[in-house]
N, C-alpha and C positions, 0 to 999 in steps of 0.2 A: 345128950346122947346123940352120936351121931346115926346115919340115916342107918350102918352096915353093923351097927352093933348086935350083940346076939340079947336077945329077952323074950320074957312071956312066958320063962318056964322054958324055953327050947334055944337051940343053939342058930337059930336060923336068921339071916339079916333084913333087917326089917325093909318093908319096901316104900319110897317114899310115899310114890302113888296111891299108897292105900292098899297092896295086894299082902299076898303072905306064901305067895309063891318067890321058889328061888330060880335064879338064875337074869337075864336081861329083860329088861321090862319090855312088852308090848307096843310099838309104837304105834297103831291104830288106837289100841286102848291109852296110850296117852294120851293124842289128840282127843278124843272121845272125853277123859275125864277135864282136861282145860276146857273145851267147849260149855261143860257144867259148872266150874268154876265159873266163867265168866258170864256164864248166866244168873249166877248167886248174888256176883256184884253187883249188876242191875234189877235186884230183884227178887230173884227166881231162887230156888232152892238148889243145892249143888248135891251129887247122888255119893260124896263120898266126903270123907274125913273128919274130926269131931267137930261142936259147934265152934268150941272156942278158936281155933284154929280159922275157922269160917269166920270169926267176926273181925279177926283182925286185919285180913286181909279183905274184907271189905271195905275198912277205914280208911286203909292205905290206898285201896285202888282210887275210893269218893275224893282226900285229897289230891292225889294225882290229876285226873280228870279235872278239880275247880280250879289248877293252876294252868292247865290247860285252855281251858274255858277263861282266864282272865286273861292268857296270852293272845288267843285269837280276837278275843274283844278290845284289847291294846291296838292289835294289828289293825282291826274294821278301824277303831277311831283314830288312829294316826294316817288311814289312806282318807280321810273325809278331809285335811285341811288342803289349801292350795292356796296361790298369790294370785292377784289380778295386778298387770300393771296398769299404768295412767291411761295409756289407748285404750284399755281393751275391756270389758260389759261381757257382766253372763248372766245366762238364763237359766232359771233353775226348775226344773222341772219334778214335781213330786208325784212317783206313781204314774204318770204322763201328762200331770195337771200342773200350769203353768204356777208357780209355789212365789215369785218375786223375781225381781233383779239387782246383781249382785255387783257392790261400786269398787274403786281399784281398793287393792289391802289384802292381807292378808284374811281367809273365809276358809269357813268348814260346814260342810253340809252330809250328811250321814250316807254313804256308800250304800251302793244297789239299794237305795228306798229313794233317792234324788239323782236326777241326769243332772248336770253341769254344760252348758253350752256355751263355751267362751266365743267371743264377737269382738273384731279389730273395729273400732269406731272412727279410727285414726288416719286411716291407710288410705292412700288413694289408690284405685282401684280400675283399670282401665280395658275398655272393650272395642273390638272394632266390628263396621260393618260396611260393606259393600251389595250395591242394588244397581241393577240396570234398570232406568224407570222412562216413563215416558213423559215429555213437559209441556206446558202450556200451547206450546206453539205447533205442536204433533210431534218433536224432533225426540230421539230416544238416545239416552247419556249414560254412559256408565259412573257413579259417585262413589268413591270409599271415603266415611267417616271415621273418626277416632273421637270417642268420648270417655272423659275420666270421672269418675264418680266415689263417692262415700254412702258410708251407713248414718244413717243419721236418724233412725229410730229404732233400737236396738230389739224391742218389742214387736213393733209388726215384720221387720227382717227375717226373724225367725221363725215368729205363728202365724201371719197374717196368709202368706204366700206360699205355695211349696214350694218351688222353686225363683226366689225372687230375680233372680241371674236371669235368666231365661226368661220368664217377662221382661225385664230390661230390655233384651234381645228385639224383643217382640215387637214394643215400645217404643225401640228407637227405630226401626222399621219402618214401621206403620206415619211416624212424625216425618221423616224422613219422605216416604214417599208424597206424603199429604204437601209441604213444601215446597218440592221440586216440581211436583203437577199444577202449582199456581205459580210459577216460574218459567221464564222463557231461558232456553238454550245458549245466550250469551251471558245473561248474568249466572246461569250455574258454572258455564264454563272460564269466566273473564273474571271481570270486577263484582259481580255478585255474592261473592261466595261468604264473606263474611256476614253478610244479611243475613242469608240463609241458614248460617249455623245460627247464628242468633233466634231466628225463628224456630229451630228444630229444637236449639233448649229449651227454651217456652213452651212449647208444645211438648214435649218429651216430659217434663217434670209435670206439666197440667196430669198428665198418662198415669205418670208413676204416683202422683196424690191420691188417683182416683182408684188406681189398682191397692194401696195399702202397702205397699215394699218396703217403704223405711228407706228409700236410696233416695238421694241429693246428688243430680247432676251439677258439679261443679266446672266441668268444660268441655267444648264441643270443638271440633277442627274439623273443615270438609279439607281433606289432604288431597285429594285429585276428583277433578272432573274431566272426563275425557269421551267421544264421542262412541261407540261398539268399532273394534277390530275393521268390522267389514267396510264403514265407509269413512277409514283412518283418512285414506289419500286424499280424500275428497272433500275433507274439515282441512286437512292440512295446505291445500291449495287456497280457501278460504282464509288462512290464517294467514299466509303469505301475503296477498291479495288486500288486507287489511293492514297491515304494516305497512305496504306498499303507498297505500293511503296514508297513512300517516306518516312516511315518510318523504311524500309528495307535498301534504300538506304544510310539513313544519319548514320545506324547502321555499314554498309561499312567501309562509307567514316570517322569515329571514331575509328574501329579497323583500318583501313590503317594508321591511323594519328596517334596508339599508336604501331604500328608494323613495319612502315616504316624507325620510326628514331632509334627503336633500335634495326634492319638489318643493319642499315648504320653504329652505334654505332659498333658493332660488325667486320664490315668490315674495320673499320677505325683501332680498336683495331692490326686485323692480318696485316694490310695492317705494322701497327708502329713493330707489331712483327720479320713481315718478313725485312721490314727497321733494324731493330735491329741484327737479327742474320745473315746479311747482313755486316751489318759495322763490328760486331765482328768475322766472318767467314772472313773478308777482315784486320782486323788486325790482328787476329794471322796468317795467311799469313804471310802477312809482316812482321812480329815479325819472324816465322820461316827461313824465307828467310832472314833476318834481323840475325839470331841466327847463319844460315847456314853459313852465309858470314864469321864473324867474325871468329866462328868456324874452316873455310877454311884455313882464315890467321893465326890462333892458330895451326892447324895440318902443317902446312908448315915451321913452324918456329921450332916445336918438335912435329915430326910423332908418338912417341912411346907414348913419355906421355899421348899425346892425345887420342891414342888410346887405350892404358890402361884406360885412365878417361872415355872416351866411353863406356868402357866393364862394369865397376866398375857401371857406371849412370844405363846401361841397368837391371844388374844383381839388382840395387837396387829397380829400379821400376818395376821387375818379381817378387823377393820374397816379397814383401811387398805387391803384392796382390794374394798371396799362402797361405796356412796352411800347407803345406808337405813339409818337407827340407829331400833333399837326397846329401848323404856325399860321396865324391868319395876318399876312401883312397888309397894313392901314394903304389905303389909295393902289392897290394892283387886285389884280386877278388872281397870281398865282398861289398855289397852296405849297408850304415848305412841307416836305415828311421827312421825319428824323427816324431809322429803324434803329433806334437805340436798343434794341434787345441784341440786333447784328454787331453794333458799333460794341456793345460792350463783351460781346462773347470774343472769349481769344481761339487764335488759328489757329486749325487741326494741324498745322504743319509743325508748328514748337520753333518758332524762328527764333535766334539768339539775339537778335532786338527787342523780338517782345511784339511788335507791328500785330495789326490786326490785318482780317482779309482785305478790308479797304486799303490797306498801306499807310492806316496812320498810328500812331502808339498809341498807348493808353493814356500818356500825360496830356496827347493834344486833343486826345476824347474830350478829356474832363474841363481841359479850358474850353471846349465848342459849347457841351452842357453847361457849363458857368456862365456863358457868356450868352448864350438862349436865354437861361433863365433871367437874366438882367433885363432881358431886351423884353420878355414875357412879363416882368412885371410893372416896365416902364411904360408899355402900349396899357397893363389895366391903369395904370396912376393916371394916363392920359386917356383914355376915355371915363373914367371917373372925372375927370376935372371939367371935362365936356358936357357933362349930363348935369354936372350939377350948376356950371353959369348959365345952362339952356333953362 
């Protein structure tokens, strides 16, 4: 029977609501009457329509609601799963109490009862810092570093520290300064620098064990050291000033390198000179003494001959390096001189004879010299011959 049919004994249309009044229902009074319905459902007593009516629509509402109820609990457990990849570590937090740590893979952890804190393990990770500090030697330097780092305990990363970043910060600060105040002003600014980082990781990672951060400095770069703004010009004069030097220097140590070996070149030369006229000073020696011996034995076997051929060697090696022959003739006074250097030089004039300045040629030069010398070694054969019938 539908809702507008007429019954009850009367012709009037029935009203859904529950009323038995005619005409359009009440719209306060029907809010009014669902509000009780759905107080029935959960419970409560509804102020109108029969039971049976009330029970079924309680069924109907209870299953609705459990499908309900199975879809949102679907929903909570399908937001619990997640992936972790191979870099990357999470921390699991239940309630705010640290619950485990979660390895790569697929994981599920139950929504708003566990936080999830995923953590790159992987990643290098890099910070810079700049310090004006002051160095061993009093002098004050401006340093920027660059240092790259990882997580490398995924655990104290997250709980140990609040902020582990920022002690890093701190950390590398602090190393930082402590270095460069046991450092003098040329090695932070020159050939230093690579020491220095080296110490600043060491010391930096000593920092970050003792603070708990879970970070691993794995590199340190000092990228500039340069001296404050205000006394630029005045390092930069210094820096020129030292090149200069060493510019000066390598120009040295270049002339040494082409001067050096040929002094020694030269010494080596006298050192072979002096060796040479050495060995040959020490064989004509020997030759002489060598010449004398035999000589000795020569003079002892025929005293005269020898010593005739003595006189004859001497006399030969005198006038052959003379120009003046003087003639001593047997039984007179007079002395012959022969300017033979004159007799043999020809006239500046260029005569077409040939004639010398004395007016004689050259062919009757050479028979006067021929015939000297005959006569020069007829007087020695003749005084030889004398000395030895005496």
């Amino acid at each position: 029977m539908s809702w507008n049919e007429p019954g009850g004994g009367n012709n009037r249309p029935r009203d859904p609501w529950g009323g038995n009044d005619q005409g359009p229902p009440d719209l306060d009074e029907a809010l009014k009457k669902l509000q009780q319905r759905l107080s029935s459902l959960f419970g409560g007593r509804g102020g109108g329509g029969t039971g049976g009516t009330g029970g079924t629509g309680g069924r109907m509402s209870g299953a609705l609601l459990g499908v309900i109820a199975a879809g949102v609990i679907t929903v909570w457990a399908l937001l619990g799963f997640y992936q972790l990849d191979e870099q990357e570590r999470a921390i699991v937090l239940r309630f705010g109490k640290y619950a485990g740590t979660m390895q790569p893979g697929l994981q599920w952890n139950p929504p708003l009862i566990d936080e999830v804190i995923k953590v790159n393990t992987t990643k290098i990770r890099a910070a810079q810092v700049r310090e004006v500090m002051l160095t061993q030697d009093e002098n004050i330097v401006e340093v920027t570093m660059s240092l790259q780092y990882l997580i490398d305990d995924t655990e104290k990363f997250v709980l140990e520290v609040r902020d582990p970043e920022v002690s890093l910060q701190h950390a590398a600060q602090s190393a930082l300064r402590h270095v460069v105040g046991d450092s003098t002003m040329d090695l932070v600014l020159t050939e230093g620098r690579a020491a220095i980082a080296g110490d600043v990781r060491e010391r930096l990672q000593t920092y970050l064990d003792a603070y708990g951060t879970g970070i691993r400095v794995s590199k340190i770069n000092i990228d500039e050291g340069k001296p404050p703004a205000q006394v630029q010009g005045a390092f930069d004069d210094v820096i020129k000033a030292r090149e200069d030097e060493e510019r000066v220097k390598n120009e040295a140590q270049s002339y040494a390198n082409g001067i050096v070996p040929e002094a020694r070149g030269r010494a080596q030369r006298v050192f072979e000179e002096a060796s040479a006229y050495q060995q040959q000073v020490m064989a004509q020696a020997e030759g002489e003494a060598s010449r004398f011996t035999q000589l000795l034995a020569e003079y002892e076997k025929s005293p005269k001959v020898t010593r005739d051929r003595l006189y004859l060697d001497a006399m030969q090696t005198v006038m052959a390096n003379t120009n003046k022959v003087l003639v001593d003739v047997e039984g007179g006074n007079n002395v012959m001189y022969l300017p033979l250097d004159k007799l043999a030089r020809p006239s500046g004039g260029g005569a077409a004879t040939g004639s010398s300045r004395s007016g004689l040629s050259e062919r009757d030069l050479r028979d006067i010299t021929e015939r000297l010398k005959q006569e020069f070694r007829r007087d020695i054969d003749v005084n030889d011959t004398r000395r030895s019938t005496r």
